[in-house]
LOZARO-795632 format. One record per residue (C-alpha): residue number from 0; x, y, z. Coordinates in steps of 0.1 Angstrom, whole numbers, padded with zeros to 4 digits. Layout:
N
(atom NUM,(X,Y,Z)),
...
This chain:
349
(atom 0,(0055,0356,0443)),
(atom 1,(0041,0329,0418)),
(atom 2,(0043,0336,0378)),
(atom 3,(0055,0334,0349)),
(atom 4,(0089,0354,0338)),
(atom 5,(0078,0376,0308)),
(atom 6,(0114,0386,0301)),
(atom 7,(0117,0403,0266)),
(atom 8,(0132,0382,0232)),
(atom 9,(0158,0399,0234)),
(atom 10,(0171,0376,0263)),
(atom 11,(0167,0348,0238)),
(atom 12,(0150,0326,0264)),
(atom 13,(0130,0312,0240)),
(atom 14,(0140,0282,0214)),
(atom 15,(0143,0294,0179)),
(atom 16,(0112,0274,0171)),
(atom 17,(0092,0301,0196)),
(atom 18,(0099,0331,0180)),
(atom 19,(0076,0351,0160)),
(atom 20,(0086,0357,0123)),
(atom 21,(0070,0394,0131)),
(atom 22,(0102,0404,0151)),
(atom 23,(0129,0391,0129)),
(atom 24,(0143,0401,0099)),
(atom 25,(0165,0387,0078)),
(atom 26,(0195,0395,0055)),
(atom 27,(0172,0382,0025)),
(atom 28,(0136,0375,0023)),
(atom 29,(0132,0340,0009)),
(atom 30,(0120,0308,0011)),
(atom 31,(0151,0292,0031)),
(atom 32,(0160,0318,0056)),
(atom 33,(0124,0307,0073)),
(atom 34,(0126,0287,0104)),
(atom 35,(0092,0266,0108)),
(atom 36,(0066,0290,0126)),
(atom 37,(0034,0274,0145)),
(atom 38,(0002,0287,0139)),
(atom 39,(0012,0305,0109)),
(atom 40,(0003,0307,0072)),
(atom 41,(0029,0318,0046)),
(atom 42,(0027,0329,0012)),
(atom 43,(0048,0334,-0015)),
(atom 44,(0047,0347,-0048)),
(atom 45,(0048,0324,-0078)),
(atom 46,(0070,0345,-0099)),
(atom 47,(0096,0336,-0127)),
(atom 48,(0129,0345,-0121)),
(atom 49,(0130,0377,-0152)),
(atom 50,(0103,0393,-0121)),
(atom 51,(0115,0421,-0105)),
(atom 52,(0126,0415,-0070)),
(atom 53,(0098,0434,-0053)),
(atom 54,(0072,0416,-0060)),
(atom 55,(0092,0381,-0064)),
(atom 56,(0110,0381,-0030)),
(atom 57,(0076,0396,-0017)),
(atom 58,(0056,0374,0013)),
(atom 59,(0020,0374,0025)),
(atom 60,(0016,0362,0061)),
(atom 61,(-0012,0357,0085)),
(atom 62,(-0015,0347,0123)),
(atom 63,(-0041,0339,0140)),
(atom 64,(-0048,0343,0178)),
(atom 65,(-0070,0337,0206)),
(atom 66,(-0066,0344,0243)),
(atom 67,(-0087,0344,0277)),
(atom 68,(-0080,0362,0311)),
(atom 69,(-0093,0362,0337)),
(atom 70,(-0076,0380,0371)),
(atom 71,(-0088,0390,0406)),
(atom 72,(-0073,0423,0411)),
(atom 73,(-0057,0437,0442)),
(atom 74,(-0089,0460,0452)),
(atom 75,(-0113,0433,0450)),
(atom 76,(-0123,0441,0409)),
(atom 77,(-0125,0413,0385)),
(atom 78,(-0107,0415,0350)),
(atom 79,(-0114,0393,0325)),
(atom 80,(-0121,0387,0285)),
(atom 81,(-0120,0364,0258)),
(atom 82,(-0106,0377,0223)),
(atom 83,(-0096,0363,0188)),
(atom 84,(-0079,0381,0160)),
(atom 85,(-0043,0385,0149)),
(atom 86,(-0023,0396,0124)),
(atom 87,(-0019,0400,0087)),
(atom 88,(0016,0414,0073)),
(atom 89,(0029,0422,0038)),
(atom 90,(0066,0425,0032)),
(atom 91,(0084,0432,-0007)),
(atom 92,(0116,0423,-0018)),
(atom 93,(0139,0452,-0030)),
(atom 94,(0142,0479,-0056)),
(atom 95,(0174,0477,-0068)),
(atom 96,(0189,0454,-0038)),
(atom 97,(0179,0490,-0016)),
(atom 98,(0145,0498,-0007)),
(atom 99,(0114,0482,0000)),
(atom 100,(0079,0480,0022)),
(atom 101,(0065,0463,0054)),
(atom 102,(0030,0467,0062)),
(atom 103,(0014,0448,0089)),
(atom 104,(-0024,0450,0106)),
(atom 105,(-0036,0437,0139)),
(atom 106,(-0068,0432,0154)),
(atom 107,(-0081,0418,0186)),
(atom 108,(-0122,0412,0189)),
(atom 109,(-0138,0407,0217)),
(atom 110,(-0155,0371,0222)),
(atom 111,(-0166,0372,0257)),
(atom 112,(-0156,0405,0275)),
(atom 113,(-0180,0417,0305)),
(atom 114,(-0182,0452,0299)),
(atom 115,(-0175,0461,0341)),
(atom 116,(-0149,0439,0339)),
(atom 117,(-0120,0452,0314)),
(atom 118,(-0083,0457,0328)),
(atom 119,(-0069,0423,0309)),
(atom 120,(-0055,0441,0280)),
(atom 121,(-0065,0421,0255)),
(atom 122,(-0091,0446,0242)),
(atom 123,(-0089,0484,0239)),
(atom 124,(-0103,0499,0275)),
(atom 125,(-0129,0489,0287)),
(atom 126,(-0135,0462,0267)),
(atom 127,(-0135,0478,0229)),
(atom 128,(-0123,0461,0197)),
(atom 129,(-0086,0465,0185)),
(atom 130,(-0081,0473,0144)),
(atom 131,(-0053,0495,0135)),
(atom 132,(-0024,0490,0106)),
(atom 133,(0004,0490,0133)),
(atom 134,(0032,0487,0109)),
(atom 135,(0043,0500,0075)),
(atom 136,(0079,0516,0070)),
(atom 137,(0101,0520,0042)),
(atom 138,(0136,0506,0043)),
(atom 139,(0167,0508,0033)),
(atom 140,(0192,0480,0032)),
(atom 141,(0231,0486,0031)),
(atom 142,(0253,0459,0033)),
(atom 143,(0240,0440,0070)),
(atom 144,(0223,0470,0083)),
(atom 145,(0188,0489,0076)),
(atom 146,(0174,0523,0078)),
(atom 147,(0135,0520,0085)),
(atom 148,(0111,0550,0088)),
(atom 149,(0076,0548,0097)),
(atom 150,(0054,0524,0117)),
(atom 151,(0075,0497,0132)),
(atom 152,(0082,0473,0156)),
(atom 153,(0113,0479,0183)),
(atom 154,(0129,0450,0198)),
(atom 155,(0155,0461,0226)),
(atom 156,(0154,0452,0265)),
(atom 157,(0139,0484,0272)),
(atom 158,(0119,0496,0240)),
(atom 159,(0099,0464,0225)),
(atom 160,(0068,0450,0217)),
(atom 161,(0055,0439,0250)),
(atom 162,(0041,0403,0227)),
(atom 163,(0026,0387,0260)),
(atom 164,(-0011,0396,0247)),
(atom 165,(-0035,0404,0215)),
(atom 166,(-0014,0430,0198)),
(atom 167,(0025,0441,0203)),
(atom 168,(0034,0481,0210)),
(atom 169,(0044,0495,0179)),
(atom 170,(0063,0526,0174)),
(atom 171,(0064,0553,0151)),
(atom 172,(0100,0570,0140)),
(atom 173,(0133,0562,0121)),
(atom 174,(0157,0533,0134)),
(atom 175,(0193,0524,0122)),
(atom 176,(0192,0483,0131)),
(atom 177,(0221,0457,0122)),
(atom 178,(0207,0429,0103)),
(atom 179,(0209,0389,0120)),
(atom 180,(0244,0373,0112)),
(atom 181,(0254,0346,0130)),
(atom 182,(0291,0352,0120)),
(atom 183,(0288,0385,0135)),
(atom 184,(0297,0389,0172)),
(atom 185,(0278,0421,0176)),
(atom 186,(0244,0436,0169)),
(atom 187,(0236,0478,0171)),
(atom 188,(0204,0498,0169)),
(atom 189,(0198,0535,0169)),
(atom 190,(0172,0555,0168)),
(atom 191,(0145,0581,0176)),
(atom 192,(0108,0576,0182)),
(atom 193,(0078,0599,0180)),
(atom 194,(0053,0580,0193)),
(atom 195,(0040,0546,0205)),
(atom 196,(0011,0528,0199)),
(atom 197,(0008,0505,0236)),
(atom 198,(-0005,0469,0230)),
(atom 199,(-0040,0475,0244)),
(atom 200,(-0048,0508,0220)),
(atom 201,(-0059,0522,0186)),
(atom 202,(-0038,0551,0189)),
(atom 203,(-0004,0564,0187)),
(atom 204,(0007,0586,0211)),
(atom 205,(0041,0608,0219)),
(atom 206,(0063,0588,0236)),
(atom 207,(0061,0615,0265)),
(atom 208,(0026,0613,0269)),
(atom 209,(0026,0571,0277)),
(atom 210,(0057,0577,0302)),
(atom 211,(0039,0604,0321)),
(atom 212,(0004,0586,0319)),
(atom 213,(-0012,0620,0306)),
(atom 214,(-0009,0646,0282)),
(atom 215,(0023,0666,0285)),
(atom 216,(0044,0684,0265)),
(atom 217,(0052,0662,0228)),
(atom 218,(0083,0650,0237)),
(atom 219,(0100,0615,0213)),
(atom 220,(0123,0593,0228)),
(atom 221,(0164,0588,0216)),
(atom 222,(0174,0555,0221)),
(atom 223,(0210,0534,0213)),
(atom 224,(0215,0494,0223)),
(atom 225,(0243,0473,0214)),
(atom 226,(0251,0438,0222)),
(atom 227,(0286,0417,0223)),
(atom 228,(0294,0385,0224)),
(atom 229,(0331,0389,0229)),
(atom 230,(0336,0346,0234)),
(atom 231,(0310,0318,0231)),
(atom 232,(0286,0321,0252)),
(atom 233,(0285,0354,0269)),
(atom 234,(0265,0378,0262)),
(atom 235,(0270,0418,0268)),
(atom 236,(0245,0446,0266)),
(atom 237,(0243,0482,0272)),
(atom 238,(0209,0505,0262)),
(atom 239,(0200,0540,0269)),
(atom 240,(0171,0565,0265)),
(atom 241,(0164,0595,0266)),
(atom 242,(0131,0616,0265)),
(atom 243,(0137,0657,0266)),
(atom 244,(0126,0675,0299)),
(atom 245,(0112,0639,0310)),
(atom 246,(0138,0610,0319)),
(atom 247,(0166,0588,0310)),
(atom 248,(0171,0552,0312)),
(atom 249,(0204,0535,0312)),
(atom 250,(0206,0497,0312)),
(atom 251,(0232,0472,0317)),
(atom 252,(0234,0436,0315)),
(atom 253,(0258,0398,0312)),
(atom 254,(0246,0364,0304)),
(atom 255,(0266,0338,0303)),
(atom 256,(0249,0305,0287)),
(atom 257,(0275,0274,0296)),
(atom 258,(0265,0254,0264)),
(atom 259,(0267,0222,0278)),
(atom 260,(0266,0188,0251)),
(atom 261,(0234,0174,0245)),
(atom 262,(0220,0149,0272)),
(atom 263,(0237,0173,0301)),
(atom 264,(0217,0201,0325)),
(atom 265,(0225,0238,0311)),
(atom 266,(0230,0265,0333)),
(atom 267,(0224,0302,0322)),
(atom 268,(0238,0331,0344)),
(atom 269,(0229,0367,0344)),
(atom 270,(0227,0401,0362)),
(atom 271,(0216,0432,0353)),
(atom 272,(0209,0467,0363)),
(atom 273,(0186,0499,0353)),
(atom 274,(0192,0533,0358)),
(atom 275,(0165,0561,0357)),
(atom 276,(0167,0596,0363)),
(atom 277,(0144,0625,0357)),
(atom 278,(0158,0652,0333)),
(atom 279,(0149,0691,0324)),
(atom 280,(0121,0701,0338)),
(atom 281,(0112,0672,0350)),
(atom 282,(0077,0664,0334)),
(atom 283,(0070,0629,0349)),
(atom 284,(0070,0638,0383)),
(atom 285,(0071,0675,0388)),
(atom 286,(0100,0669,0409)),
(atom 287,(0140,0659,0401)),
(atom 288,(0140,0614,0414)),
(atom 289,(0169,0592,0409)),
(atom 290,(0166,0553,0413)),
(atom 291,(0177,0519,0400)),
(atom 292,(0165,0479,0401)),
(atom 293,(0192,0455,0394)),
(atom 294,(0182,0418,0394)),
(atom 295,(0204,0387,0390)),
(atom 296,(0194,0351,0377)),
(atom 297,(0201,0314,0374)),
(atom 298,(0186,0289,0349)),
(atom 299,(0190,0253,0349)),
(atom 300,(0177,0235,0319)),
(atom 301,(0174,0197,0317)),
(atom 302,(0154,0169,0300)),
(atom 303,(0128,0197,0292)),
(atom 304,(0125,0210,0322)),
(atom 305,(0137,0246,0337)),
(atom 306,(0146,0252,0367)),
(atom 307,(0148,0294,0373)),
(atom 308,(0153,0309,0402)),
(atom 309,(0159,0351,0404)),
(atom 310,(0160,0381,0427)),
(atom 311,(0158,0416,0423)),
(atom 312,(0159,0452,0446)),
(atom 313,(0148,0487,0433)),
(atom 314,(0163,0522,0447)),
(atom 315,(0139,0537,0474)),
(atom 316,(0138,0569,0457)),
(atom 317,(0111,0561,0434)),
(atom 318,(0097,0532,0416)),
(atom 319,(0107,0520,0378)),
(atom 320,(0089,0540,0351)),
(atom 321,(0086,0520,0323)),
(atom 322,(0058,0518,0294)),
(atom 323,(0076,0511,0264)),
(atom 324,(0074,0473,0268)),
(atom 325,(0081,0446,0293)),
(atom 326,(0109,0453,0320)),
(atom 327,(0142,0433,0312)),
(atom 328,(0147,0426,0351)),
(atom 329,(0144,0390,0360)),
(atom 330,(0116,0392,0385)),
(atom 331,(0096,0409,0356)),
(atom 332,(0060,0391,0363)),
(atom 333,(0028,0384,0341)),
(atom 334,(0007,0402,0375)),
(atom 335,(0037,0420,0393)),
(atom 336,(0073,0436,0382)),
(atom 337,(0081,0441,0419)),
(atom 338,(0096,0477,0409)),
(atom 339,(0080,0497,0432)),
(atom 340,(0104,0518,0457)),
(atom 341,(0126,0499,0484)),
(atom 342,(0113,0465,0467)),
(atom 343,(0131,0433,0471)),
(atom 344,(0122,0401,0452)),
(atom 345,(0132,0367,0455)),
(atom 346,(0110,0349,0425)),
(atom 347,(0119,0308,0419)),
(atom 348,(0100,0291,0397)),
């Protein structure tokens, strides 16, 4: 059961110095909201003040990327590729204090990538070049909240970018999100998505059809997430989906992050549980399932080390569908998600 946790941002595992720029947004877009990014280039406009604020608030950035796999596979295949590219992003400042643009390109290029020996999902299958303009939305900002329609990245424990290789999952729809405020104790997002563009692809495709693994009836998916922090340190989440005549997905979790003072070990705390059902007539399966995985963790961190240790079992009904992103269940591996029906995991690392 060796790996590496790929739990989602949203967890906020990561220090703040980790997290891409790409999935963040801020109440304005300047100069000092910025935390320091590595690998990244930034820039801005040289504008007077008299400029409008489209173009002066406006902000180039670029991102550069490399990774190799390589994996033995369960049935005796080999996967494995080398790959460079990354990402190029445009984002304006706002007409009027309201409306404004994000466009954002990715590519991933294949260095070294055996062509009978694809599978890492670094490349388009089998081992074929990534280019595609993943992102570019309008959006409208009202007081800490913002309306975005288009191309766009979805950050929630159940519907996110999946950033663990070349190029995130985009999405395609229109998304009510509350904007990052550290004063506020709670953060919302609403939405519904037509399609999804998945991390190793050129294409966007109905949500429906990358749940089912085929092509089914056009179906988008629903989707509502909210998180509370009712007292310092704890953290409450609830998220649910729903995709017509195909499934829902209810999801639950509490983290409780003990803050201790410099110099001291930290302990973090969580549990959490997902709920999936098939709905309508039932288009994922051909036949009515019902099944859960609920997974429970403890993290210890100290002089720079972390100490994680988590477990996990899933309903024996039916294994966890799940292709919108990576799985928020702690046992969530780079090689396994020990979903499958009547699985237990036990995962320390």
């Amino acid at each position: 059961m060796a790996g590496i946790p790929t739990e989602s941002r949203a967890q906020q595992l990561l220090p703040a110095d980790r997290n891409e720029i790409a999935d963040q947004e801020r109440l304005s877009w300047t100069l000092n909201k910025f935390p320091p990014q590595p690998y990244m280039n930034e820039i801005y406009w040289q504008y007077s003040k008299d400029t409008p604020a489209f173009f002066r608030d406006s902000l180039v950035q670029f991102v550069a990327r490399t990774y190799y796999l390589t994996r033995d596979n369960f049935d005796g295949s080999r996967s494995q590729a080398l790959a460079g590219g990354g990402w190029a992003a445009f984002r304006s400042g706002l007409i009027g204090d309201l409306f404004g643009i994000h466009i954002a390109g990715y590519t991933s290029q294949p260095l070294f990538a055996p062509p009978d020996e694809g599978g890492t999902r670094l490349l388009a299958p089998p081992q074929n070049s990534i280019a595609v303009l993943g992102q570019i939305y309008g959006r409208i900002q009202i007081g800490d909240q913002e309306i975005r329609g288009g191309r766009q990245l979805v950050d929630t424990p159940l519907i996110n970018p999946s950033d663990n290789r070349m190029v995130p999952n985009t999405f395609e729809g229109t998304t009510l999100v509350s904007l990052p405020d550290k004063d506020r104790n709670y953060d919302y997002s609403v939405g519904y998505l037509w399609t999804i563009k998945q991390r190793d692809s050129n294409d966007f495709i109905p949500m429906s059809d990358a749940l089912a693994g085929g092509d089914v009836f056009n179906h988008g998916a629903a989707f509502g997430m909210v998180r509370w922090r009712p007292i310092a340190g704890l953290s409450l989440t609830a998220m649910d989906y729903h995709v017509q005549d195909t499934v829902n997905t209810a999801f639950a979790q509490a983290e409780y992050d003990f803050k201790q003072p410099k110099g001291l070990p930290n302990w973090i705390i969580g549990a959490n549980v997902i709920e999936q059902q098939s709905v309508g007539a039932n288009l994922l399966t051909g036949a009515f399932f019902q099944t859960y995985q609920a997974s429970a963790k403890a993290q210890m961190v100290y002089a720079g080390w972390t100490l994680f240790a988590a477990g996990s079992i899933t309903g024996n009904e039916s294994k966890i569908f799940s292709q919108y992103g990576i799985k928020p269940n702690y046992t969530d591996m780079q090689q396994v998600s020990f979903d499958n029906a009547n699985e237990k995991a036990l995962a320390p690392a």
